[in-house]
VOBA-1610 file (N, C-alpha, C; in pm, whole numbers, padded with zeros to 5 digits, always signed):
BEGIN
Unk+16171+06272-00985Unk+16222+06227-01114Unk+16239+06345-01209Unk+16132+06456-01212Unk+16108+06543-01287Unk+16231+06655-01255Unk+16272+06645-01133Unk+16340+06764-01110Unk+16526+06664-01131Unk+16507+06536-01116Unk+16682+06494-01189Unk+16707+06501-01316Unk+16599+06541-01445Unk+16627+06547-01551Unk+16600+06685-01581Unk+16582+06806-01495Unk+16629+06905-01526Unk+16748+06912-01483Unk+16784+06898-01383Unk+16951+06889-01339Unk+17039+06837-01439Unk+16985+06720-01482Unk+17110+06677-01589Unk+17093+06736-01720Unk+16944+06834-01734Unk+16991+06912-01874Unk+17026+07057-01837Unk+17069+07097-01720Unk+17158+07222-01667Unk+17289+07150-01687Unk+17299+07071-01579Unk+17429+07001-01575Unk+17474+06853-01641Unk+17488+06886-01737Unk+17476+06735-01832Unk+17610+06620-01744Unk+17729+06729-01676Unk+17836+06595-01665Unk+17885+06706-01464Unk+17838+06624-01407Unk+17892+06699-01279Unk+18034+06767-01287Unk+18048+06909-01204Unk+18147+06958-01215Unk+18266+06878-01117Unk+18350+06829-01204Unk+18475+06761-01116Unk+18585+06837-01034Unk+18561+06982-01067Unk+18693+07098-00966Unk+18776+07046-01029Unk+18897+07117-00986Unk+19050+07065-01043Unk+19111+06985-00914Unk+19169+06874-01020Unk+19200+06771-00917Unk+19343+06811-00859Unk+19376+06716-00734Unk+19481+06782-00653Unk+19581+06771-00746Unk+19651+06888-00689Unk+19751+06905-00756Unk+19914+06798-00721Unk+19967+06727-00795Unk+20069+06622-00825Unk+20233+06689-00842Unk+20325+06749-00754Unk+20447+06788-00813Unk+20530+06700-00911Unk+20569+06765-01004Unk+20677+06708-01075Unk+20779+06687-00990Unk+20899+06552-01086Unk+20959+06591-01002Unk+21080+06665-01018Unk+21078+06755-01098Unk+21157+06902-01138Unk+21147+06992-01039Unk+20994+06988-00982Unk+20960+07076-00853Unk+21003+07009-00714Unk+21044+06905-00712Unk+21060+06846-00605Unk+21227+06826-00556Unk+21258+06802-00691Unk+21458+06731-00676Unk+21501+06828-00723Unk+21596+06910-00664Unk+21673+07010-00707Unk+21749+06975-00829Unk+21799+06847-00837Unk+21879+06774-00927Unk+21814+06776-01057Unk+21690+06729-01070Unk+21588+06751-01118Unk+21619+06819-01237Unk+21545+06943-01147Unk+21490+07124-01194Unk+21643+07099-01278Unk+21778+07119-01205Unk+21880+07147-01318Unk+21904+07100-01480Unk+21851+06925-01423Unk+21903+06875-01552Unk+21789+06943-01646Unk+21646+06931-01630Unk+21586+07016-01714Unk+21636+07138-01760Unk+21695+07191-01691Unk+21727+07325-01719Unk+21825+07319-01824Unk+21944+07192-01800Unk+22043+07192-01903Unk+21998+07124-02024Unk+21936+07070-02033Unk+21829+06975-02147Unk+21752+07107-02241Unk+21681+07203-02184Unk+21614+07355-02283Unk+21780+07367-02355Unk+21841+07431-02229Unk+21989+07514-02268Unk+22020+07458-02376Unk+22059+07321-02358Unk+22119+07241-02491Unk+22084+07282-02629Unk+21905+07241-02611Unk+21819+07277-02727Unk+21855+07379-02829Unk+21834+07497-02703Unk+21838+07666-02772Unk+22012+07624-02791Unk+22100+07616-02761Unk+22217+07657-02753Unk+22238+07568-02883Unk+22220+07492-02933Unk+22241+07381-03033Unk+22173+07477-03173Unk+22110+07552-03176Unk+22024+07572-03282Unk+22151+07681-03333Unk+22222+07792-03291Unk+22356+07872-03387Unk+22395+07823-03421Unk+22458+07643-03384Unk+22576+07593-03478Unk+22514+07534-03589Unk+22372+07490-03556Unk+22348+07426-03665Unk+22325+07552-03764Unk+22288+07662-03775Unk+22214+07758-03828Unk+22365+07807-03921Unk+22462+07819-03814Unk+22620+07852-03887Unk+22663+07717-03978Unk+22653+07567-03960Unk+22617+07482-04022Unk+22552+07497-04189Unk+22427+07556-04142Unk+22371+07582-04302Unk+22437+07675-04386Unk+22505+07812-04345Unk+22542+07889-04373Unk+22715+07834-04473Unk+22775+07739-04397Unk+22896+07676-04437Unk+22818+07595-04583Unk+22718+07486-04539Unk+22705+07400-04640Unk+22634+07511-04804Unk+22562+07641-04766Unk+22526+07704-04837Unk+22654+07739-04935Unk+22741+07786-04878Unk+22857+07840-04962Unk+22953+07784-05019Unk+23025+07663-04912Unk+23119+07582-04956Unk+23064+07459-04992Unk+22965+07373-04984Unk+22904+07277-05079Unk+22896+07261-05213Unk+22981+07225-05312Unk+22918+07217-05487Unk+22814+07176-05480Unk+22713+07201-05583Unk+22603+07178-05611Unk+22595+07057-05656Unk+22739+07033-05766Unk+22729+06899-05827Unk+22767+06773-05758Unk+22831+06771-05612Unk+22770+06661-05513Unk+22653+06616-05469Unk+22687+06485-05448Unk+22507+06424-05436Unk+22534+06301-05299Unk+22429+06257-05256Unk+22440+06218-05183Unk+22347+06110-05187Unk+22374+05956-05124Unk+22248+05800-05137Unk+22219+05830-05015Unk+22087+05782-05015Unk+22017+05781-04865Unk+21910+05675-04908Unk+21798+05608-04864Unk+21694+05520-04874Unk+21701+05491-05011Unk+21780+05501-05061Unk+21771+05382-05244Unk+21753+05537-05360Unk+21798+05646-05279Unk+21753+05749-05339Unk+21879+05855-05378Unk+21928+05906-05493Unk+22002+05963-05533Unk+21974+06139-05509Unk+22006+06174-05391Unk+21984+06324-05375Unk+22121+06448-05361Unk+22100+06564-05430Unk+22156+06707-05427Unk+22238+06708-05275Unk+22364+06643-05262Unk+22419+06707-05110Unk+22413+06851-05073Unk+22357+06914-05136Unk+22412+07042-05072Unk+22191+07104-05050Unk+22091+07037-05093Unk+21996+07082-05051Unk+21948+06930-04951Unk+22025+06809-04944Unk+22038+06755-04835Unk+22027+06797-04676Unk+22154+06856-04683Unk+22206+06918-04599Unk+22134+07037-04527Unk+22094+07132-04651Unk+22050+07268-04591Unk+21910+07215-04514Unk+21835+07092-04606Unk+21695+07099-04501Unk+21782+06991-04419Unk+21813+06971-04372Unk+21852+06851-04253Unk+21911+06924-04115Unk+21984+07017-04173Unk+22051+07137-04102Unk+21917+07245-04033Unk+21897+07291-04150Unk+21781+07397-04115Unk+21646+07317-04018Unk+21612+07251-04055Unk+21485+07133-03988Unk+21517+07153-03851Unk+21672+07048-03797Unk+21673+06973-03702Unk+21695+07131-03591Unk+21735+07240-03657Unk+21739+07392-03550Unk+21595+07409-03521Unk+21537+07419-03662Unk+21356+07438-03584Unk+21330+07322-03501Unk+21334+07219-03519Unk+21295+07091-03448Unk+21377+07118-03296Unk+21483+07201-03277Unk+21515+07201-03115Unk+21458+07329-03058Unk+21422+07415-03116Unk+21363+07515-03082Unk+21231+07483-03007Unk+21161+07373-03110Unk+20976+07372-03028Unk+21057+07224-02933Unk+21118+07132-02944Unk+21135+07064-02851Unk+21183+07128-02719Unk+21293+07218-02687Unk+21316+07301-02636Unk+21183+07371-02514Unk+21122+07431-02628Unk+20992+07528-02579Unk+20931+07374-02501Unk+20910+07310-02552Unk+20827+07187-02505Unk+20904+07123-02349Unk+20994+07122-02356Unk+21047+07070-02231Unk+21033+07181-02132Unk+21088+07306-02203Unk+21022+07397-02090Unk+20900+07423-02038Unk+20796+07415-02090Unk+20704+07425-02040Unk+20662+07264-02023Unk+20708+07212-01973Unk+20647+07037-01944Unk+20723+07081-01777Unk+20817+07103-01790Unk+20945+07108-01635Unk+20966+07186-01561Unk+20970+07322-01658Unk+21011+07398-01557Unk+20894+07565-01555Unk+20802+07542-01636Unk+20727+07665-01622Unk+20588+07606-01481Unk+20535+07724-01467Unk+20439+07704-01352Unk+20325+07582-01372Unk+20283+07515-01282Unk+20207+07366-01315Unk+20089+07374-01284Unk+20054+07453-01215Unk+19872+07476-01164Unk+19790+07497-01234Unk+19675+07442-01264Unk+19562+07481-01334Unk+19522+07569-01271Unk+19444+07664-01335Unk+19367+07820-01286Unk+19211+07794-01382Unk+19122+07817-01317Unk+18971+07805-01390Unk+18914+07922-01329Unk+18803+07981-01422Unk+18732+08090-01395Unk+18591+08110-01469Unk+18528+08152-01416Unk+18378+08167-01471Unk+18407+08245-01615Unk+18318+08213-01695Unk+18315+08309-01801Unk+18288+08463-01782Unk+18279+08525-01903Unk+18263+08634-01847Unk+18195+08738-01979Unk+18155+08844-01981Unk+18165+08917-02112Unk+18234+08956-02200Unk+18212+08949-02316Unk+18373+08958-02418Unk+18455+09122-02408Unk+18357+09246-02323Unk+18400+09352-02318Unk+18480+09333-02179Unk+18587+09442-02203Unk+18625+09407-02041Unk+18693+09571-01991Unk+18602+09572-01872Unk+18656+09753-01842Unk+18789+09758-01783Unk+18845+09917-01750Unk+18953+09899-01711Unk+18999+09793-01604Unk+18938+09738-01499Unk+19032+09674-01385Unk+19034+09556-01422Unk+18935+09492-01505Unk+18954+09369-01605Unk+19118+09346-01682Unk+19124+09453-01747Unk+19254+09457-01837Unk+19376+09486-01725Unk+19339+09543-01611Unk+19466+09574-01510Unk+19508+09424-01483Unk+19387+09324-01437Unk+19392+09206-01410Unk+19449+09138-01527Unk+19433+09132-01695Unk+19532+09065-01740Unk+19651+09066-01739Unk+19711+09243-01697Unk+19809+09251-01723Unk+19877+09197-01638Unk+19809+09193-01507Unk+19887+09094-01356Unk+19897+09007-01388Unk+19792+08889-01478Unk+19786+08774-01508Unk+19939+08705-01643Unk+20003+08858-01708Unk+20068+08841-01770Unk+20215+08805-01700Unk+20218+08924-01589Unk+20321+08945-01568Unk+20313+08807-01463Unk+20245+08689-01388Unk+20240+08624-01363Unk+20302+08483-01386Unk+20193+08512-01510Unk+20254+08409-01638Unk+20476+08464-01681Unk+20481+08552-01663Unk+20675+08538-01689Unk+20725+08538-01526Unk+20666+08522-01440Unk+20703+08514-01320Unk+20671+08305-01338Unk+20589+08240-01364Unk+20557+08112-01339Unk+20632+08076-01420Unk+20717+08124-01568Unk+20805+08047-01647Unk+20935+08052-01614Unk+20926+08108-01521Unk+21057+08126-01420Unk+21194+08124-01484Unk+21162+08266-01622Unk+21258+08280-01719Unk+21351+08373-01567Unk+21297+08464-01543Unk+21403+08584-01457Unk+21483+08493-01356Unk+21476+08354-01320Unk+21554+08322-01212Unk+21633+08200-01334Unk+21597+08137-01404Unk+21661+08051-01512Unk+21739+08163-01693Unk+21871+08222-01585Unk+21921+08313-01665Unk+21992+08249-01788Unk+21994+08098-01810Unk+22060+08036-01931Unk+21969+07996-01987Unk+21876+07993-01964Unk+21838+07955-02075Unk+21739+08066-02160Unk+21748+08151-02075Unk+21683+08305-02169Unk+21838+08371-02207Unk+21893+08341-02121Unk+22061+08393-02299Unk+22069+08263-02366Unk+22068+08189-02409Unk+22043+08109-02492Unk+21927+08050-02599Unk+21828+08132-02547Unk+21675+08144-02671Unk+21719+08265-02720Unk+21758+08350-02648Unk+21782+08499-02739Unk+21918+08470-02804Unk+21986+08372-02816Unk+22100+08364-02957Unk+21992+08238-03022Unk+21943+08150-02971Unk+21870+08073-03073Unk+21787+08163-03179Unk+21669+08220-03114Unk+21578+08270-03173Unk+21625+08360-03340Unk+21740+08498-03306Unk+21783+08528-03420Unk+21880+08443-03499Unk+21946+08354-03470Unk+21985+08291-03514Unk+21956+08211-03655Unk+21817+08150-03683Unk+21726+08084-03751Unk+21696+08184-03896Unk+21716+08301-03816Unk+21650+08430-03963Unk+21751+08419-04029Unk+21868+08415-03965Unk+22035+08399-04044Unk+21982+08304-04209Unk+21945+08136-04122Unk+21979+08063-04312Unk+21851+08137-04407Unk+21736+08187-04356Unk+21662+08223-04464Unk+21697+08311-04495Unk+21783+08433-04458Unk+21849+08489-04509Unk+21922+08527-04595Unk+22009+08386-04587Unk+22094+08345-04657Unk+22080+08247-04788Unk+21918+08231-04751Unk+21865+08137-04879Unk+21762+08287-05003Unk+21804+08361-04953Unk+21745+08502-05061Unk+21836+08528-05167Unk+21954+08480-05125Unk+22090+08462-05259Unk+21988+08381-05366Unk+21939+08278-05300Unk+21941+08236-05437Unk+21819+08319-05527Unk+21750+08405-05516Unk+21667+08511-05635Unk+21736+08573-05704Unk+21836+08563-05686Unk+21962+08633-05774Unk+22052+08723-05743Unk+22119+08764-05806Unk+22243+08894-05731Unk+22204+09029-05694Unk+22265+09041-05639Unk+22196+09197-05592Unk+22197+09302-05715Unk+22012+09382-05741Unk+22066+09428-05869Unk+22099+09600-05835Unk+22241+09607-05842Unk+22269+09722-05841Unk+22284+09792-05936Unk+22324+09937-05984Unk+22337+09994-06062Unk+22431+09935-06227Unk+22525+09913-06157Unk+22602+09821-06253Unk+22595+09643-06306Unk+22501+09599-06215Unk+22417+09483-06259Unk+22316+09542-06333Unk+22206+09648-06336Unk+22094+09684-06402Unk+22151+09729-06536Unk+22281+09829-06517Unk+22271+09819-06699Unk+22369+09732-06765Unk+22437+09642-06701Unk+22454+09512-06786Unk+22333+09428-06816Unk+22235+09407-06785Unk+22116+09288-06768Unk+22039+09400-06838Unk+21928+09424-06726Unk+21758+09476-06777Unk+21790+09608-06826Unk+21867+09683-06816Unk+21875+09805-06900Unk+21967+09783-07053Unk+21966+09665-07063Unk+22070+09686-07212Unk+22005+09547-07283Unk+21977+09600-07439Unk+21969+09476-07475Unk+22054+09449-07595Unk+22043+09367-07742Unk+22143+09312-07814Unk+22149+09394-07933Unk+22054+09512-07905Unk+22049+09648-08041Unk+22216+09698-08007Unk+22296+09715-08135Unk+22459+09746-08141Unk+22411+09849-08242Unk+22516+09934-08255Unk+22514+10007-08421Unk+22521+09878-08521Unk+22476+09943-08628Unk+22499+09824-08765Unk+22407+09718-08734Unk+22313+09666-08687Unk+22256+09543-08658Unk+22126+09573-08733Unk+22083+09462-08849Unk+22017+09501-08927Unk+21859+09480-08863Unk+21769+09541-08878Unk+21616+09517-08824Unk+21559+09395-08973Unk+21511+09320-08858Unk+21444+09190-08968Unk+21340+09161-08892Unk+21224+09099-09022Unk+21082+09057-08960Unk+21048+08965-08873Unk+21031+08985-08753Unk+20995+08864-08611Unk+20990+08727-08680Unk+20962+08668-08781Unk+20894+08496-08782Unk+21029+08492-08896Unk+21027+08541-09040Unk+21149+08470-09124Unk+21264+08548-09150Unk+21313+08692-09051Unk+21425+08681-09014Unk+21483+08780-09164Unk+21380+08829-09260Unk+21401+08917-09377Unk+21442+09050-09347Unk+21571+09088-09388Unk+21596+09216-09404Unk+21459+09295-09423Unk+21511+09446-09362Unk+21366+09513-09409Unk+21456+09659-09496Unk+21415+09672-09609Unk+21452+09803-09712Unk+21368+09924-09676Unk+21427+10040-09702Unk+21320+10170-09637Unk+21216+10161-09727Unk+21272+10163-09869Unk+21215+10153-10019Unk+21069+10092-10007Unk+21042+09954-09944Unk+21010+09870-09983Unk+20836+09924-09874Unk+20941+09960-09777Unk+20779+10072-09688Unk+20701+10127-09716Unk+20579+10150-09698Unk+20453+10196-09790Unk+20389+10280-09603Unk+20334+10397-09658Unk+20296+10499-09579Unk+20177+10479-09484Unk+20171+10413-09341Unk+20062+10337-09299Unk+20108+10191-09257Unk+20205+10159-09295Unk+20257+10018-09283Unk+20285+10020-09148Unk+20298+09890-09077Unk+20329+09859-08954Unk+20437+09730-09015Unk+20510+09694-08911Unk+20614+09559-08962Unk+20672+09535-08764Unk+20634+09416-08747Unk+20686+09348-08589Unk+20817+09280-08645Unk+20910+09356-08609Unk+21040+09314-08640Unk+21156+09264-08502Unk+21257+09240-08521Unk+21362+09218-08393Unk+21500+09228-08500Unk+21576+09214-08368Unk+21731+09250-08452Unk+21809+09129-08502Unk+21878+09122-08632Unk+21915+09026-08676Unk+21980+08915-08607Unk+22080+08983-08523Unk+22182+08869-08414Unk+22128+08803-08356Unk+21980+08823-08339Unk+21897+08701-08199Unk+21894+08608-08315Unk+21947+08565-08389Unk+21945+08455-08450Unk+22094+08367-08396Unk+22177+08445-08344Unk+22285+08320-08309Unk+22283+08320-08129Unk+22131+08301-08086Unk+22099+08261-07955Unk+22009+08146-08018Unk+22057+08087-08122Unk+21910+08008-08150Unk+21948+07863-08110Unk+22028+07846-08029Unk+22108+07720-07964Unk+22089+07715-07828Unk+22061+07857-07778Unk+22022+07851-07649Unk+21892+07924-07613Unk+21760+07869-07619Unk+21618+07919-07627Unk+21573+08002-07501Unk+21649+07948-07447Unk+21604+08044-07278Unk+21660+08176-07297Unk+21810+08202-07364Unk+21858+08344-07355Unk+21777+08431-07479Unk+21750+08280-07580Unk+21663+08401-07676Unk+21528+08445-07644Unk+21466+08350-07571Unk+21353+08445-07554Unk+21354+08548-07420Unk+21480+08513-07328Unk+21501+08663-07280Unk+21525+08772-07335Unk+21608+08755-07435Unk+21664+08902-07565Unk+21565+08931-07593Unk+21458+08831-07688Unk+21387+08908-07737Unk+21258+08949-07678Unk+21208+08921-07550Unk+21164+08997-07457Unk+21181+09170-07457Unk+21312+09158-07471Unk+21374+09274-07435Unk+21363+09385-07611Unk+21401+09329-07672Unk+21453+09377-07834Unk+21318+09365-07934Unk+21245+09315-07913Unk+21102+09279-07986Unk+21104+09461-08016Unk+21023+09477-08143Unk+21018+09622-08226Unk+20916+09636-08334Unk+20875+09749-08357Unk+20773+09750-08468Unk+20836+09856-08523Unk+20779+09862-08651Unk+20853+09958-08718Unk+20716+10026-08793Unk+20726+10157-08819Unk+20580+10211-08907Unk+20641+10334-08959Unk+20590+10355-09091Unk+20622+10460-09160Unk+20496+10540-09199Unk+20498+10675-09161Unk+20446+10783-09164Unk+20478+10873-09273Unk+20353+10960-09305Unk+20404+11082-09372Unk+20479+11217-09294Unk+20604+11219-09339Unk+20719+11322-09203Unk+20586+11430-09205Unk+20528+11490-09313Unk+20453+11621-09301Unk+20366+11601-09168Unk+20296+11448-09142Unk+20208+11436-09044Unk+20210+11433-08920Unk+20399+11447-08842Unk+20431+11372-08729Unk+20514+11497-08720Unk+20535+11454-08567Unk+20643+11556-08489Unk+20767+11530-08482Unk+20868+11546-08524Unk+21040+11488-08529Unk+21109+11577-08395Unk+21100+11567-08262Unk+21203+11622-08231Unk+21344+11658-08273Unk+21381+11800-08258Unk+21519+11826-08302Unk+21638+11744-08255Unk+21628+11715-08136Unk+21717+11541-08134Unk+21736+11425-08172Unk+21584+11453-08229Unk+21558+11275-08268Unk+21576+11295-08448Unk+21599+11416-08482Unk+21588+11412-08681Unk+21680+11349-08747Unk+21794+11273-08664Unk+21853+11142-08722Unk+21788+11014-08642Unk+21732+10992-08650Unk+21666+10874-08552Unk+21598+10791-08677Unk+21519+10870-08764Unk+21416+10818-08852Unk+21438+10780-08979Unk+21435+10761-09095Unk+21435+10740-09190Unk+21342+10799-09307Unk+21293+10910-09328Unk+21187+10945-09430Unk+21049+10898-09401Unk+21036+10910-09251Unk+20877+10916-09207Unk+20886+10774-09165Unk+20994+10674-09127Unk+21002+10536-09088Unk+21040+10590-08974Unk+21013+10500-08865Unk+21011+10514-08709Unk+21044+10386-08667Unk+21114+10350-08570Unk+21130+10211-08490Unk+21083+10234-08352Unk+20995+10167-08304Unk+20937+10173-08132Unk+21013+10035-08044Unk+21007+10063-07909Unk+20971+09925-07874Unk+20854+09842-07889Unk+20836+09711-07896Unk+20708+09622-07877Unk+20623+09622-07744Unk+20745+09630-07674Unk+20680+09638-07509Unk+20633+09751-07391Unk+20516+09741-07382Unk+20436+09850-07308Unk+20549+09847-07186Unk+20533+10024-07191Unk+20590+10056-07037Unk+20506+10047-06949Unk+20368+09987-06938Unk+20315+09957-06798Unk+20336+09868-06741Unk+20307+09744-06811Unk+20354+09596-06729Unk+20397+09537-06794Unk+20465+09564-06977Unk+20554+09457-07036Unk+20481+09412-07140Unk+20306+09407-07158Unk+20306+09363-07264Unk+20310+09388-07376Unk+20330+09258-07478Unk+20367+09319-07613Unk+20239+09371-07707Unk+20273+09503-07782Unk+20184+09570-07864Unk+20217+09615-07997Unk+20068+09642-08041Unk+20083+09633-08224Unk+19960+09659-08245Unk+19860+09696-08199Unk+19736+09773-08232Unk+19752+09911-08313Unk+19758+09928-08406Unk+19827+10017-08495Unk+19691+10110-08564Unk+19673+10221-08479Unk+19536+10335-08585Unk+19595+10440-08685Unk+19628+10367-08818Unk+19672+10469-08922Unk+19659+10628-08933Unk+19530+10623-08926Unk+19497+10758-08914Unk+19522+10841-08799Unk+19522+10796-08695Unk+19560+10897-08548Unk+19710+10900-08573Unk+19780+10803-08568Unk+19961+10728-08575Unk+19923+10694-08400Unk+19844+10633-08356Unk+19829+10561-08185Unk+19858+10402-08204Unk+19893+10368-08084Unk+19928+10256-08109Unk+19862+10199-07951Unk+19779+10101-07975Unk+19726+10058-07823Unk+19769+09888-07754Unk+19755+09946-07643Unk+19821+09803-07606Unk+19685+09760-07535Unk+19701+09611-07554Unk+19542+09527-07534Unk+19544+09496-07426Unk+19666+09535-07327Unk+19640+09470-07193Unk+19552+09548-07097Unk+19548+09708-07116Unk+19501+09786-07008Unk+19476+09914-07070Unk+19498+09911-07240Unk+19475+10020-07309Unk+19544+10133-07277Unk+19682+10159-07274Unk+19737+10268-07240Unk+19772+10267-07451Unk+19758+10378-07456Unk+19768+10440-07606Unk+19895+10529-07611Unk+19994+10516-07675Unk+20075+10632-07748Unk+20110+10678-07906Unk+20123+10795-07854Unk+20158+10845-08005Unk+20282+10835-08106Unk+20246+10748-08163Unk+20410+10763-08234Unk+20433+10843-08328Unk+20361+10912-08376Unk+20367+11064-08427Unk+20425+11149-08374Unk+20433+11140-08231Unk+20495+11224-08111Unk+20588+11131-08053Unk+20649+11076-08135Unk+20779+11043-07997Unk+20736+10963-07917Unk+20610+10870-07941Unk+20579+10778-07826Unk+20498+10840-07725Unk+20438+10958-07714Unk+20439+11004-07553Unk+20327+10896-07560Unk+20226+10913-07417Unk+20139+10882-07345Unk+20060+10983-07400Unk+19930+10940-07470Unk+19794+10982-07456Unk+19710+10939-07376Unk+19715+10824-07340Unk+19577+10731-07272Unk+19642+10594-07192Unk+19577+10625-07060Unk+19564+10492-07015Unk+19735+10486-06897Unk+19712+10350-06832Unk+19808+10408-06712Unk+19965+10427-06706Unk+19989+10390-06819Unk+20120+10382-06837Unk+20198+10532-06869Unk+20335+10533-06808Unk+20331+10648-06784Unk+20504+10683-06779Unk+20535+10650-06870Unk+20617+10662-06978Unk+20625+10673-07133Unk+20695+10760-07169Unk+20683+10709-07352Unk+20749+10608-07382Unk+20679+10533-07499Unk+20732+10446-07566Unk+20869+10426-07604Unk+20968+10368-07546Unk+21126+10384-07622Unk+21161+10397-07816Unk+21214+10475-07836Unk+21250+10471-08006Unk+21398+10424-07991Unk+21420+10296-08103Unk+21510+10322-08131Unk+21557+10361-08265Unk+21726+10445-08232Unk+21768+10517-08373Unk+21799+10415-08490Unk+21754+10439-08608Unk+21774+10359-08724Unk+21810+10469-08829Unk+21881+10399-08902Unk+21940+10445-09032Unk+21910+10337-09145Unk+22006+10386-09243Unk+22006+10246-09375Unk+22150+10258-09393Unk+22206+10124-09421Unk+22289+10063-09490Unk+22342+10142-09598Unk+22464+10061-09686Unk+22503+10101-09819Unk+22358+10041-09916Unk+22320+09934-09904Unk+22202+09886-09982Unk+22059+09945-09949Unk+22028+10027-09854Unk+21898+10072-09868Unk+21828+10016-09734Unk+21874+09885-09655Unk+21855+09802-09543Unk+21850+09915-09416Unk+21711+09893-09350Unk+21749+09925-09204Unk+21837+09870-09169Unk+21922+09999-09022Unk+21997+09930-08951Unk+21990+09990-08810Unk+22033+09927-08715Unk+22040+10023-08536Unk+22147+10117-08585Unk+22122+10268-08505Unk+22208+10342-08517Unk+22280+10309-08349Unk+22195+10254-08249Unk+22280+10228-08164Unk+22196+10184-08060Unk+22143+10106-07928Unk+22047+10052-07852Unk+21983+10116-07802Unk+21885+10084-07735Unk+21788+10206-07677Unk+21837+10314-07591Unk+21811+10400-07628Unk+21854+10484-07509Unk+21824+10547-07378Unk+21680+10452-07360Unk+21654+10450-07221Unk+21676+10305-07180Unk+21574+10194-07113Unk+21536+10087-07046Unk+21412+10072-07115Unk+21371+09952-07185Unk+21268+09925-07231Unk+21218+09905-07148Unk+21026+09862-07132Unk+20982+09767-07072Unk+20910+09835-06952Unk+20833+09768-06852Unk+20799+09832-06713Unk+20883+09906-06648Unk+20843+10022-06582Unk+20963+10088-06469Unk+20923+10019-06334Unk+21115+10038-06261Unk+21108+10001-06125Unk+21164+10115-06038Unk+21195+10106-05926Unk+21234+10193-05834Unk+21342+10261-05859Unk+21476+10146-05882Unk+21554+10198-05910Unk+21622+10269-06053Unk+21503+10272-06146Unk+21514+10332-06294Unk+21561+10468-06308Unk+21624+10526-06349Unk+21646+10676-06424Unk+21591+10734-06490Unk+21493+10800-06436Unk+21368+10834-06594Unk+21376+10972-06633Unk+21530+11038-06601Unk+21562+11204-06653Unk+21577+11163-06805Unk+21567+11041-06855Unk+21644+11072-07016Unk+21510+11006-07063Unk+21393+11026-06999Unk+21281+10942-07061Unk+21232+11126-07153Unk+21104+11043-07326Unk+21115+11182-07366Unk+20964+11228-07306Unk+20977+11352-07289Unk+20831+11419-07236Unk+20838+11515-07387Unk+20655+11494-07362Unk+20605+11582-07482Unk+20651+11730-07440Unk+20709+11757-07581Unk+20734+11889-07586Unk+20884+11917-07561Unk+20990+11791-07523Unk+21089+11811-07577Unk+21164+11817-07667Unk+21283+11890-07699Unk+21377+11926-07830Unk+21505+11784-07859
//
């Protein structure tokens, strides 16, 4: 008794071996094996048109067609793309699935465990075991339907491909400075205070002052809120007036200013955010996101912290009445740099 209940806690369920082996009958009817064979083919071979399919409904579909289905009013043209796109993946693993149900090798193989290290003749043996395994899927003698997974397979990368249009247009040089390199600063465009939109007078500036201003015209985006708070993303400005004796005027920049008045951008060149931490006495200006500090005494440069660009200035003048105005838009790219930026016209300390 003592020695059957160690047996059954060695061997809790007797070992059954692998049972005899049963041919399909793919392995048996030549007729068989084919139609399987044309049944994968189909699969893979079906998945380009549909894939060229998505590619048609992507381009020539209006958006503003729609389409009824189950009591439900849906977008024909993102109908389509998942119905299209789906039913190619859906023949791909059905595909894979019939092949290996029909026509790949059918034998079970079992083996003792073993150690998880394995020396060289171990790994010689997987690699036999690999090359086995593409000998039992009996791709090298079933030549259609391995040219027909290899047009399926790339095929599929095609619509996601083709679904990267929609992040937007490609931004090339001449897309970047229509868009993110330009914003709604013109000559003549008067600087007014961010919230009620007040002219600002040089006069009226006091030595130490800071003022978060933007340019007058973002007032006739005020009908369309999405483009204004893209502009002023872009155009947001502070303005601070200094004593000229205390600050550095580059010889390029000595029409830029106004009698110790300066215009910056709002937006840090590290990652965009907006700043106004204003230390009178240094003329630094810090941004609260990551503390990169510049001097606007100097032209904006970089004193502190990771950002690593100067601050953009833009040129201002006054009016016939005494009114700031743009002498003309920035003359770099506000904002974070990217790869494809130009940063020969950015200013480094110590230029004229």
């Amino acid at each position: 008794m003592s020695q059957e209940v160690e047996v059954t806690r060695t061997h809790p369920v007797p070992d059954p071996g692998i049972p005899e082996h049963v041919e399909r009958w793919a392995d048996v009817d030549p007729e068989e094996s084919r139609r399987a064979e044309r049944q994968v083919a189909a699969c893979f071979g079906a998945v380009p048109l549909l894939a060229l399919g998505f590619v048609v409904v992507y381009f020539f579909v209006p958006r503003t067609w729609s389409v009824q289905f189950a009591g439900l009013n849906a977008q024909a043209q993102n109908f389509w793309l998942g119905l299209l796109g789906g039913v190619a993946i859906l023949l791909v693993g059905i595909g894979a699935i019939q092949w290996a149900r029909l026509i790949m090798g059918d034998h079970e193989i079992s083996e003792e465990r073993h150690d998880a290290g394995s020396d060289s003749d171990t790994r010689e043996a997987a690699l036999d075991e690999v090359h086995e395994g593409i000998t039992q899927s009996d791709l090298p003698r079933r030549k259609l339907i391995g040219n027909t997974l290899k047009i399926a397979l790339p095929s599929l990368a095609l619509p996601a491909l083709i679904t990267l249009l929609d992040m937007g247009p490609w931004p090339g040089p001449g897309l970047r400075a229509a868009t993110i390199e330009k914003t709604i600063w013109t000559e003549g465009v008067h600087l007014v205070t961010d919230v009620t939109y007040k002219r600002i007078k040089a006069t009226d500036m006091v030595v130490g002052e800071l003022v978060n201003a933007a340019p007058e015209n973002i007032q006739d985006l005020n009908s369309d809120p999405a483009a204004k708070a893209s502009a002023t993303a872009k155009a947001a400005i502070i303005i601070v007036r200094m004593d000229p004796s205390t600050i550095k005027i580059p010889q390029s920049r000595k029409d830029w200013q106004v009698d110790g008045i300066l215009c910056y951008s709002k937006i840090c060149t590290h990652v965009g955010c907006p700043i106004s931490l204003w230390e009178q006495q240094t003329h630094h200006l810090l941004c609260p996101c990551h503390q990169s500090t510049f001097d606007l005494g100097n032209s904006g440069v970089v004193v502190f912290g990771p950002a690593a660009r100067s601050l953009p200035q833009l040129p201002i003048t006054t009016d016939a009445q005494g009114f700031l105005v743009a002498r003309s838009d920035f003359t770099v790219p506000v904002g974070p740099s990217y790869f494809e930026r130009d940063s020969t016209h950015d200013y480094k300390d110590g230029d004229n």
